[in-house]
PDB file of N, CA, C and O in Angstrom, chain B, residues numbered from 101:
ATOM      1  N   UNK B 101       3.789 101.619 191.062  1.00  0.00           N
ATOM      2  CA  UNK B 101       4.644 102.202 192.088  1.00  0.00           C
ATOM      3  C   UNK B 101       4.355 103.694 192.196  1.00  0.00           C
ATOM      4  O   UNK B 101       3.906 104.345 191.252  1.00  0.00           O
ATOM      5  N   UNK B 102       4.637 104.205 193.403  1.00  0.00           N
ATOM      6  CA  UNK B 102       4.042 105.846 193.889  1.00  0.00           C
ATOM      7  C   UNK B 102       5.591 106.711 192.974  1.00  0.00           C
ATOM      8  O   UNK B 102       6.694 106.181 192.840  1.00  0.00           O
ATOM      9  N   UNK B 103       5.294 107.759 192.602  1.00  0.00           N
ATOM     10  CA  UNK B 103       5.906 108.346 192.096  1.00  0.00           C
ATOM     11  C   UNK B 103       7.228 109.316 193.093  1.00  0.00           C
ATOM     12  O   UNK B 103       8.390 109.633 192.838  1.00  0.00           O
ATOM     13  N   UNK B 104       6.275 109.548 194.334  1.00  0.00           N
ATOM     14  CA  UNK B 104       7.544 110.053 195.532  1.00  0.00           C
ATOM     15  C   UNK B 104       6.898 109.150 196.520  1.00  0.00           C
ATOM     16  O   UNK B 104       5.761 108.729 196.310  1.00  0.00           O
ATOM     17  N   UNK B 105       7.445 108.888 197.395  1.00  0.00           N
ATOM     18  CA  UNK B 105       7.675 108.573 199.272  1.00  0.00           C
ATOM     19  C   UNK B 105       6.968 109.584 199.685  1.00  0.00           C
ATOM     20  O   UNK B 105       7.540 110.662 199.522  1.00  0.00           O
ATOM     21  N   UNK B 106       5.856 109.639 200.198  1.00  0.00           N
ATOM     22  CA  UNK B 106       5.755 111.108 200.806  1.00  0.00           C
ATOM     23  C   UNK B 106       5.393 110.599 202.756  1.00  0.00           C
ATOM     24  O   UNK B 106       5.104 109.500 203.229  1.00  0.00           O
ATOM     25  N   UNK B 107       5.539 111.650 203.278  1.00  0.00           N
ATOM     26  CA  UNK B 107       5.548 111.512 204.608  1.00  0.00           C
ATOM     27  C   UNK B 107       6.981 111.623 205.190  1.00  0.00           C
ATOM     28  O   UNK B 107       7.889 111.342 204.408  1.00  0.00           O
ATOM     29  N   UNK B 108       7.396 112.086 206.765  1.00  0.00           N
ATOM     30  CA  UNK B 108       8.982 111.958 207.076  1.00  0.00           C
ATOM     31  C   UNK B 108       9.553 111.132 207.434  1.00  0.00           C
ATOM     32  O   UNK B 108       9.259 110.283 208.276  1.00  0.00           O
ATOM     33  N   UNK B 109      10.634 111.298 206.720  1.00  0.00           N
ATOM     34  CA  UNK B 109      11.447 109.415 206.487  1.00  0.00           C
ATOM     35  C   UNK B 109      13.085 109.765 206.576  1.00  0.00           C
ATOM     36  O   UNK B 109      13.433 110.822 206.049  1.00  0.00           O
ATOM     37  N   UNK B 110      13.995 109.026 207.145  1.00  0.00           N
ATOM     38  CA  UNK B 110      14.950 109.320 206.887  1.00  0.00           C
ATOM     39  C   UNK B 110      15.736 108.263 205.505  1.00  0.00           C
ATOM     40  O   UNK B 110      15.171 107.254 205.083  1.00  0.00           O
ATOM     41  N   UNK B 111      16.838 108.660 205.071  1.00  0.00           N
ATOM     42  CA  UNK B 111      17.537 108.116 204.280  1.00  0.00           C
ATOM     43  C   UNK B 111      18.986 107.027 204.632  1.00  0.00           C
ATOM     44  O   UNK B 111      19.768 107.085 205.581  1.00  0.00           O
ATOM     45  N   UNK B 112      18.958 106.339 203.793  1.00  0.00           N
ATOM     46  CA  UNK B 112      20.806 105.366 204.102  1.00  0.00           C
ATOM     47  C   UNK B 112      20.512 104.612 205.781  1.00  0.00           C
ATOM     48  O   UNK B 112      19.817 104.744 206.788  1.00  0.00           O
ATOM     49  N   UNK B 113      21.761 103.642 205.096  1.00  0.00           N
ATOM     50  CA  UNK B 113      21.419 102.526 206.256  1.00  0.00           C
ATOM     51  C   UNK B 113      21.633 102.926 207.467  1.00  0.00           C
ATOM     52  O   UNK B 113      20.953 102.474 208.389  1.00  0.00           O
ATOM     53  N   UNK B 114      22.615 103.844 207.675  1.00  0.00           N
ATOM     54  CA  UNK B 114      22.803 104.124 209.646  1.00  0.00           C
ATOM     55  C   UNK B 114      21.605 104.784 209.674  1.00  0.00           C
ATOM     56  O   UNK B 114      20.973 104.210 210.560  1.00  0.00           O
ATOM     57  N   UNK B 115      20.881 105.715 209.188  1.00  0.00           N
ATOM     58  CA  UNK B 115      19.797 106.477 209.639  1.00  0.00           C
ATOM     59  C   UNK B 115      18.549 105.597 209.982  1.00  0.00           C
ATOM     60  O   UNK B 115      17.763 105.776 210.912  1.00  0.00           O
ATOM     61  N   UNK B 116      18.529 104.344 208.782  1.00  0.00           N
ATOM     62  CA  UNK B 116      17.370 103.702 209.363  1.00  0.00           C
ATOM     63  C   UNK B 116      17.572 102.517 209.885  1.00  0.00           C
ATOM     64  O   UNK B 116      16.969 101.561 209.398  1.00  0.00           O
ATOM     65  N   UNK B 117      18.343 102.354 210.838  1.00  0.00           N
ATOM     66  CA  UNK B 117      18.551 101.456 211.645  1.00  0.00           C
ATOM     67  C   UNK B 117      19.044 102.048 212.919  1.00  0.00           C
ATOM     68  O   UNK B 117      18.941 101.465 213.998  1.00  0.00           O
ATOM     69  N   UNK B 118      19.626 103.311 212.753  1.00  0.00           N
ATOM     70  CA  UNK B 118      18.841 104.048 214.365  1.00  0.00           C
ATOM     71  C   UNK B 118      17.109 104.198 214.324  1.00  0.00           C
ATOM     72  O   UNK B 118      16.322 103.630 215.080  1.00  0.00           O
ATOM     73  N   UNK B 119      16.856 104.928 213.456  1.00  0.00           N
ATOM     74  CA  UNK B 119      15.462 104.612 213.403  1.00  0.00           C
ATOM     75  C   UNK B 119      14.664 103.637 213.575  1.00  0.00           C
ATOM     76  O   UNK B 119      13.501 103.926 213.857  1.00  0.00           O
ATOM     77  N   UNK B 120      14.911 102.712 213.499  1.00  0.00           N
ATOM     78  CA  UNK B 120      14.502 101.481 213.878  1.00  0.00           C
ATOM     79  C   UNK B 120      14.656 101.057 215.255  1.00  0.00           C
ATOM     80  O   UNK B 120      13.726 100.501 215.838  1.00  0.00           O
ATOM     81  N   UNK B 121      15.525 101.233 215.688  1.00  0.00           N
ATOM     82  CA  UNK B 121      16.300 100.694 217.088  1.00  0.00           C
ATOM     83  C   UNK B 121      15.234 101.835 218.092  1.00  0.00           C
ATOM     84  O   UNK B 121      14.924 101.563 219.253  1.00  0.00           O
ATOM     85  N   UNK B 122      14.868 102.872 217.506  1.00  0.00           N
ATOM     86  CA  UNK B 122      13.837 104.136 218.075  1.00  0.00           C
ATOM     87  C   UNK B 122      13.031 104.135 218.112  1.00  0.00           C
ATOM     88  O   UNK B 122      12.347 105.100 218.454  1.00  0.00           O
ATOM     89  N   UNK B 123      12.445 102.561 217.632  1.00  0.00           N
ATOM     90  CA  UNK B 123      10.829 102.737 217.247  1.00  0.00           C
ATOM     91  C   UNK B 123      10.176 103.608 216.761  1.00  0.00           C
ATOM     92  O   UNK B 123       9.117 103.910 217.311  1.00  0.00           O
ATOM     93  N   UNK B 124      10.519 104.159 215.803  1.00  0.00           N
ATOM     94  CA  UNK B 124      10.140 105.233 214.889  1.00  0.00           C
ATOM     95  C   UNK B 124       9.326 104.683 213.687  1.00  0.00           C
ATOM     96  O   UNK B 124       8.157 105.021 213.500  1.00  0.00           O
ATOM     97  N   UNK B 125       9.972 103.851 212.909  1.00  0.00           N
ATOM     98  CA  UNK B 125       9.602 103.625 211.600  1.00  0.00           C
ATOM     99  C   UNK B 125       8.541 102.200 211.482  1.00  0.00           C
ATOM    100  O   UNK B 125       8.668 101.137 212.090  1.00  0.00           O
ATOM    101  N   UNK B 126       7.491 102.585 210.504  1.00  0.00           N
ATOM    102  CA  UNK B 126       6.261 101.833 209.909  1.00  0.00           C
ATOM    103  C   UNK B 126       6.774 101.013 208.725  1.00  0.00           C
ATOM    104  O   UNK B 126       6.752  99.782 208.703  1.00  0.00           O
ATOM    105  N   UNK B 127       7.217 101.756 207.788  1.00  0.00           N
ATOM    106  CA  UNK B 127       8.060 101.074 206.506  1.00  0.00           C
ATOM    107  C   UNK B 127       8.909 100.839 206.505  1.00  0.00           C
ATOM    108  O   UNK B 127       9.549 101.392 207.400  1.00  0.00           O
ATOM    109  N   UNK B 128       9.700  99.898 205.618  1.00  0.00           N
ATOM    110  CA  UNK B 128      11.367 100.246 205.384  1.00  0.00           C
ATOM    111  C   UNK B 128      11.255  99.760 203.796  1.00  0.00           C
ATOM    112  O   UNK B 128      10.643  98.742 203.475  1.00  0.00           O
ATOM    113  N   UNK B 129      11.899 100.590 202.894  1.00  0.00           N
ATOM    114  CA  UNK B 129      12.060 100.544 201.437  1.00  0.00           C
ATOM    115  C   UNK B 129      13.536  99.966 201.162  1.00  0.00           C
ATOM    116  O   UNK B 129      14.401 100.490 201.864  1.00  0.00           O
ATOM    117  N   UNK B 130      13.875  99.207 200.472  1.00  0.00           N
ATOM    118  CA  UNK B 130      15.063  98.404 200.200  1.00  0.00           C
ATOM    119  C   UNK B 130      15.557  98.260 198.695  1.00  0.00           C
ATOM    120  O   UNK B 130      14.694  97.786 197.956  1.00  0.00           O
ATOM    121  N   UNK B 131      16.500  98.503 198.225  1.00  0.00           N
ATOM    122  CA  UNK B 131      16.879  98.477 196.739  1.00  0.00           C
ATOM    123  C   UNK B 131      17.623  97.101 196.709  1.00  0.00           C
ATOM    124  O   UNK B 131      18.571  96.662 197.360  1.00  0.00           O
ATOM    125  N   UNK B 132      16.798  96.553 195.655  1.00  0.00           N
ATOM    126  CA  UNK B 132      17.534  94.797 195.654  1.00  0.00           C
ATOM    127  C   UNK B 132      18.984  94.981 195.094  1.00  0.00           C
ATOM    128  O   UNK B 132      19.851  94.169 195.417  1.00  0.00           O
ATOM    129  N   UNK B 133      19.186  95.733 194.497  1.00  0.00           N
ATOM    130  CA  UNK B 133      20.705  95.931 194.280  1.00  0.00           C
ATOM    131  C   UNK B 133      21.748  96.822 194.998  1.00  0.00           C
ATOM    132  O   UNK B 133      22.797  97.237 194.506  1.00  0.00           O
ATOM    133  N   UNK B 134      21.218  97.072 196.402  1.00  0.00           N
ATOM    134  CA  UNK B 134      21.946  97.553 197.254  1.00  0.00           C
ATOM    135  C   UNK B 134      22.851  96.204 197.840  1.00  0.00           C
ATOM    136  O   UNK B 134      22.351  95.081 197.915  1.00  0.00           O
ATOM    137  N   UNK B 135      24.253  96.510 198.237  1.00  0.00           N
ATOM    138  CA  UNK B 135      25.398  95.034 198.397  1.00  0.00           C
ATOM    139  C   UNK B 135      24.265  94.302 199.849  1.00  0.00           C
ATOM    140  O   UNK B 135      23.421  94.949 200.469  1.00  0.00           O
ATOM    141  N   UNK B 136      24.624  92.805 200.061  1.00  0.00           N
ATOM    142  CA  UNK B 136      23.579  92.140 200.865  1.00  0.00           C
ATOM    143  C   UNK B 136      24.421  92.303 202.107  1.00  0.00           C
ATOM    144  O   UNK B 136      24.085  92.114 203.276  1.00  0.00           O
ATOM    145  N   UNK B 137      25.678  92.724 201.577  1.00  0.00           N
ATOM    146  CA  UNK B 137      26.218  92.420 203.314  1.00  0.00           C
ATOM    147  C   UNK B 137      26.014  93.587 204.751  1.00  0.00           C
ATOM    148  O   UNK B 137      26.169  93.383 205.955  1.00  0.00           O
ATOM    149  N   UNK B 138      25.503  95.153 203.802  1.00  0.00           N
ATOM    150  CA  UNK B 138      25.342  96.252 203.872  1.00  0.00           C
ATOM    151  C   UNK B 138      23.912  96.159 204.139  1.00  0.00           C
ATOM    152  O   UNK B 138      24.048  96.632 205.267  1.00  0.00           O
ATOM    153  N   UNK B 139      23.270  96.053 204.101  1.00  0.00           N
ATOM    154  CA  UNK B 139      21.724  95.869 203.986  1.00  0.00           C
ATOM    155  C   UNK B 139      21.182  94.696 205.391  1.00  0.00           C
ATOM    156  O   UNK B 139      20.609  95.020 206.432  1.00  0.00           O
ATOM    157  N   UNK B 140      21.522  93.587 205.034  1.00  0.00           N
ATOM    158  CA  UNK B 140      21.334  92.356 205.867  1.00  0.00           C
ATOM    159  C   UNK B 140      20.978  93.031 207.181  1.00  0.00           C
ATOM    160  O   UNK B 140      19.804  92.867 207.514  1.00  0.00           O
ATOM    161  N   UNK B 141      21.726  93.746 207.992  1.00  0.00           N
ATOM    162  CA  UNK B 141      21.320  94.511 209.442  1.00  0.00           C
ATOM    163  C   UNK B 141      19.889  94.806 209.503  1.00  0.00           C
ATOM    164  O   UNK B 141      19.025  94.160 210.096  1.00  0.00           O
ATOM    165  N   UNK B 142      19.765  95.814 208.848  1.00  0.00           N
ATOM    166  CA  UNK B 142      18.371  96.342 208.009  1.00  0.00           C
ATOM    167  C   UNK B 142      17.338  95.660 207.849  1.00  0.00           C
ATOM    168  O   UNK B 142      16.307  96.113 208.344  1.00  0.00           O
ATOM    169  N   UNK B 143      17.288  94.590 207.242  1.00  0.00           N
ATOM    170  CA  UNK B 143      16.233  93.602 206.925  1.00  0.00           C
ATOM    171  C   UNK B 143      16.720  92.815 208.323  1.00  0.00           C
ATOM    172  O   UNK B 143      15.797  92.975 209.122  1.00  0.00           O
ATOM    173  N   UNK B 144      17.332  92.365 208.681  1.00  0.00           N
ATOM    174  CA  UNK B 144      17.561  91.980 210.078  1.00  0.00           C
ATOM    175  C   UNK B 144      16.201  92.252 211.287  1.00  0.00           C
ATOM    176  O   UNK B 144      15.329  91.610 211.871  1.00  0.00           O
ATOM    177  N   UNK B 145      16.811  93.872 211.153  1.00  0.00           N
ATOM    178  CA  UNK B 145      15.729  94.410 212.530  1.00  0.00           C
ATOM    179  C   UNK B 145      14.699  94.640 211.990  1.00  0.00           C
ATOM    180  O   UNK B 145      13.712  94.648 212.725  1.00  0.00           O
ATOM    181  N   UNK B 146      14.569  94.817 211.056  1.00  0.00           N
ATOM    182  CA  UNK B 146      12.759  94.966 210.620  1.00  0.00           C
ATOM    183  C   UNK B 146      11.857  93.756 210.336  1.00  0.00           C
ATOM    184  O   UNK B 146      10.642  93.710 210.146  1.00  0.00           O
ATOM    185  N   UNK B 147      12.623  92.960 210.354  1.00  0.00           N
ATOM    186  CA  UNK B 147      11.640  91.560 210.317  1.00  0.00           C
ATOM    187  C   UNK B 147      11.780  91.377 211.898  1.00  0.00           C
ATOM    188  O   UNK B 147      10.714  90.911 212.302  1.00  0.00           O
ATOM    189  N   UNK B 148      12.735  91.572 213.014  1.00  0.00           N
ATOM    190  CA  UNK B 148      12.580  91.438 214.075  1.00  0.00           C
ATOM    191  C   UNK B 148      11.751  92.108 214.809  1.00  0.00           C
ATOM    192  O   UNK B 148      11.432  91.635 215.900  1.00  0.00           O
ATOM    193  N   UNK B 149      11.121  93.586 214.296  1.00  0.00           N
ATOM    194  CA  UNK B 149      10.286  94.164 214.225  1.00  0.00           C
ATOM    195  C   UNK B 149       8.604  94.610 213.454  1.00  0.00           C
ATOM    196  O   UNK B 149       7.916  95.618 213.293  1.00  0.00           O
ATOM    197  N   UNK B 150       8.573  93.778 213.281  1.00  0.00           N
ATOM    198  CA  UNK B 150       7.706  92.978 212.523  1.00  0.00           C
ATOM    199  C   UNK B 150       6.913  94.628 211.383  1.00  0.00           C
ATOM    200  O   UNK B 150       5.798  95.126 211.226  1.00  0.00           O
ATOM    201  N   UNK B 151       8.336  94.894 210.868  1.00  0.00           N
ATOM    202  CA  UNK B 151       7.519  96.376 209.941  1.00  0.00           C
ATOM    203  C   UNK B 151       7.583  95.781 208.501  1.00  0.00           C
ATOM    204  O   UNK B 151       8.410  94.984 208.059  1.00  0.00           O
ATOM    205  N   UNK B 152       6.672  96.270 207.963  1.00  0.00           N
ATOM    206  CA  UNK B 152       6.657  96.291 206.084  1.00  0.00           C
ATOM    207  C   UNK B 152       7.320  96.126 205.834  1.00  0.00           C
ATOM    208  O   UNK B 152       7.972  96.720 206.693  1.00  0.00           O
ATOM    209  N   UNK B 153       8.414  95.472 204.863  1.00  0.00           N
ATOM    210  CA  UNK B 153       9.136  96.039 203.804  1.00  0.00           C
ATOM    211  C   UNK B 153       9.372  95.853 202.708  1.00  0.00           C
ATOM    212  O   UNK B 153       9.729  94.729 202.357  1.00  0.00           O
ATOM    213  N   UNK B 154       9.229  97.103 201.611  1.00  0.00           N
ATOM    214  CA  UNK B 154       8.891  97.383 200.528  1.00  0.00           C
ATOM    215  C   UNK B 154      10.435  97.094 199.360  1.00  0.00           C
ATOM    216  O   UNK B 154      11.241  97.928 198.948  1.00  0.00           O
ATOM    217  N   UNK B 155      10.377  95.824 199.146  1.00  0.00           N
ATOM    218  CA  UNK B 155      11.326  96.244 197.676  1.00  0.00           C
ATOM    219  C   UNK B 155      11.322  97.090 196.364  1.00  0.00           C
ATOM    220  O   UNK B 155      10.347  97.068 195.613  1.00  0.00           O
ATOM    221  N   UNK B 156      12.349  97.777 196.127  1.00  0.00           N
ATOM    222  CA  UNK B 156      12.306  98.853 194.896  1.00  0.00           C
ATOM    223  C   UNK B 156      13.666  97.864 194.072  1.00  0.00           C
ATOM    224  O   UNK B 156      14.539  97.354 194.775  1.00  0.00           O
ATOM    225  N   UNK B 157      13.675  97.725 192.761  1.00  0.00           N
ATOM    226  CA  UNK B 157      14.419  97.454 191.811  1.00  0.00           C
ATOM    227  C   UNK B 157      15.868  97.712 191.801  1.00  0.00           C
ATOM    228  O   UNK B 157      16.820  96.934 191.869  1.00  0.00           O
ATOM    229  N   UNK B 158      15.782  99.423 191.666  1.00  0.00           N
ATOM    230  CA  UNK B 158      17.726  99.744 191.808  1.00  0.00           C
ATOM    231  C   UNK B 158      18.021 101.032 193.034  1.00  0.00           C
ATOM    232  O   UNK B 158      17.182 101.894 193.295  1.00  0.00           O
ATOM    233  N   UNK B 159      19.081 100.957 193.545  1.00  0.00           N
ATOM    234  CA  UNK B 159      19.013 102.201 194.596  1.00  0.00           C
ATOM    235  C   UNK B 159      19.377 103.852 193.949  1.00  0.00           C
ATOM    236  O   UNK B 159      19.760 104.838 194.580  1.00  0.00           O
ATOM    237  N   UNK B 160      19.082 103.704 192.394  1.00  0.00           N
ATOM    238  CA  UNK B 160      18.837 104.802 191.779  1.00  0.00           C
ATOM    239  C   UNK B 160      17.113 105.424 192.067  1.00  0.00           C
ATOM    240  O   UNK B 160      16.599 106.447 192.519  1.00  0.00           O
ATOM    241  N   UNK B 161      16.589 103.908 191.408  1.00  0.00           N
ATOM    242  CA  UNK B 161      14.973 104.473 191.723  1.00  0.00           C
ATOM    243  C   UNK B 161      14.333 104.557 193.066  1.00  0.00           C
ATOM    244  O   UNK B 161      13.221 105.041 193.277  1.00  0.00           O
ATOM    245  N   UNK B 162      15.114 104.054 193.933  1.00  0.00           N
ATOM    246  CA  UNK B 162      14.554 104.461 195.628  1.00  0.00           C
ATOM    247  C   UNK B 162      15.338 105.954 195.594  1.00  0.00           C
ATOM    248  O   UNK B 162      14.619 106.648 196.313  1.00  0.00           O
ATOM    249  N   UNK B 163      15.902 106.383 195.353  1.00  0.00           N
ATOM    250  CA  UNK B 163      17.177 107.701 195.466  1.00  0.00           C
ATOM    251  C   UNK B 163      15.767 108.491 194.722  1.00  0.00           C
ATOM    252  O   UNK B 163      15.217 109.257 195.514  1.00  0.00           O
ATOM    253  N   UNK B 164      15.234 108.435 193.602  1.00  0.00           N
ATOM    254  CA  UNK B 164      14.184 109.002 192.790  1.00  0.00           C
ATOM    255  C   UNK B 164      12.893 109.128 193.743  1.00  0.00           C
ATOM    256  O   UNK B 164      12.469 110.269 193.923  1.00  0.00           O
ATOM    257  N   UNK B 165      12.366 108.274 194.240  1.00  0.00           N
ATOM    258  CA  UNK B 165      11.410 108.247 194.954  1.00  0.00           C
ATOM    259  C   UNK B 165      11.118 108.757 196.075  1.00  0.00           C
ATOM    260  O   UNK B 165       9.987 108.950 196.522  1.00  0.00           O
ATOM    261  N   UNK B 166      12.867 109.160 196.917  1.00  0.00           N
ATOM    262  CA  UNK B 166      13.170 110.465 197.542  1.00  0.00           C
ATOM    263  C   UNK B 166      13.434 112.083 197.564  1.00  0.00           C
ATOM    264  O   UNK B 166      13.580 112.981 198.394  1.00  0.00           O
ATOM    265  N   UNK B 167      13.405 111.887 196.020  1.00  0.00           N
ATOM    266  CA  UNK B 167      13.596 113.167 195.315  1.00  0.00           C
ATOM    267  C   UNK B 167      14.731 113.575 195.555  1.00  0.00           C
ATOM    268  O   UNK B 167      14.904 114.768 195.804  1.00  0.00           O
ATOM    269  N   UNK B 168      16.037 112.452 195.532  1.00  0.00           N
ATOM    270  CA  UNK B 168      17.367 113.174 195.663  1.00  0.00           C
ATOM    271  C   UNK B 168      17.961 112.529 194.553  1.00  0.00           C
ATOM    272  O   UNK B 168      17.698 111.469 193.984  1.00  0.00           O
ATOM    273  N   UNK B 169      18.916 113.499 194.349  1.00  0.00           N
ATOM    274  CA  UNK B 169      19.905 112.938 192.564  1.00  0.00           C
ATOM    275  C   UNK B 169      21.032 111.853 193.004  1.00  0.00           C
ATOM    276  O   UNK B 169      21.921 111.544 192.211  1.00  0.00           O
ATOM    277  N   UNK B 170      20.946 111.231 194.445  1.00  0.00           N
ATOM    278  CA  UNK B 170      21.994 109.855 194.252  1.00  0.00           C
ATOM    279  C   UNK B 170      20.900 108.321 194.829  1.00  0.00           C
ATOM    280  O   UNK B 170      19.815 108.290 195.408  1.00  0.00           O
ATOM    281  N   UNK B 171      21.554 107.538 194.477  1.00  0.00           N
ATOM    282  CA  UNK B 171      21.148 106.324 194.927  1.00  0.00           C
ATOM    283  C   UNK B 171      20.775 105.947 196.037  1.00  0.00           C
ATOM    284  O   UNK B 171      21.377 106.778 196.718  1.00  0.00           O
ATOM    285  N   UNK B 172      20.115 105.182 196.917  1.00  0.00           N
ATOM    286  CA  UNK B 172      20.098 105.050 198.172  1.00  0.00           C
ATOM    287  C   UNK B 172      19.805 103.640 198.564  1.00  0.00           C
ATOM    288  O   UNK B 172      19.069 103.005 197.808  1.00  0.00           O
ATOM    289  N   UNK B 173      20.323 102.993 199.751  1.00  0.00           N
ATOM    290  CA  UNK B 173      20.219 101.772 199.626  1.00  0.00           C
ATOM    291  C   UNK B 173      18.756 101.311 200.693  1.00  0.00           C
ATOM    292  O   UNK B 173      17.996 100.344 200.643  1.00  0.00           O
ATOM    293  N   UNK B 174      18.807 102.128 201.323  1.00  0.00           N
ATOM    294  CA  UNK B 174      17.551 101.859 202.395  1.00  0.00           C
ATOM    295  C   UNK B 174      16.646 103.134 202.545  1.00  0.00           C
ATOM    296  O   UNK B 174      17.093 104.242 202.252  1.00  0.00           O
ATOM    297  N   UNK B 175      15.718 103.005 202.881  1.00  0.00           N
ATOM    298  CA  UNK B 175      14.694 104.566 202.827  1.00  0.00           C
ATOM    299  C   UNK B 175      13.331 104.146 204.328  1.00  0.00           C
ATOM    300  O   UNK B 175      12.446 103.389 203.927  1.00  0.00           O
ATOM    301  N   UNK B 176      13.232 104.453 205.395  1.00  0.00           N
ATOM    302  CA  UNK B 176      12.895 104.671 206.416  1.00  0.00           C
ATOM    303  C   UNK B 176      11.441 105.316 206.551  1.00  0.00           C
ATOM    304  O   UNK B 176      11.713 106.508 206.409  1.00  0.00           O
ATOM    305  N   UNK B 177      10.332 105.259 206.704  1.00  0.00           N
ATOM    306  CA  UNK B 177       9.206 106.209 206.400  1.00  0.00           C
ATOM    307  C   UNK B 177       8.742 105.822 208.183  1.00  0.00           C
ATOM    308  O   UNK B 177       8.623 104.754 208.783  1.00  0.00           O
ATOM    309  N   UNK B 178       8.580 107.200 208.578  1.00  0.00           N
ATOM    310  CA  UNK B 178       8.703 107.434 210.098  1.00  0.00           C
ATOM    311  C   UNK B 178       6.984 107.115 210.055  1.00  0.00           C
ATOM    312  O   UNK B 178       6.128 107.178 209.172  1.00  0.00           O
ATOM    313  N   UNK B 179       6.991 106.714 211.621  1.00  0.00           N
ATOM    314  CA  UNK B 179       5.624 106.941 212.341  1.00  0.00           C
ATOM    315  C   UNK B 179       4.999 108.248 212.416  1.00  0.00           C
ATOM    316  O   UNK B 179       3.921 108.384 212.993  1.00  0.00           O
TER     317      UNK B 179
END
């Protein structure tokens, strides 16, 4: 696994699911222990959108991989 995300990406589920809805985003990063009912939207439009998406373990280590000190449940990596 890459040590940061690099490139501009936004963070958390409303951000990347406007992003999405914007045709903006290539990736979408997902923490399997983010709640499913919170998430589900998310994986929703990106399989309806036929983009990547990358599972990470806990939404501590996607939060790490953003280089911010909280958790995150979804992570967005822009076009």
């Amino acid at each position: 696994m890459v040590s940061r995300l690099e490139g501009d990406k936004v963070i958390g589920i409303k951000q990347t699911i406007k992003a999405i809805k914007n045709c903006e985003v290539k990736t979408v990063y997902i923490a399997k222990d983010a709640d499913e009912k919170l998430i589900r939207p998310v994986i929703n439009l990106a399989e309806e959108n036929a983009l990547k998406i990358i599972y990470v373990p806990t939404m501590k280590e996607l939060g790490h991989l953003c280089a911010i000190d909280v958790g995150a449940s979804t992570v967005a990596i822009l076009k």
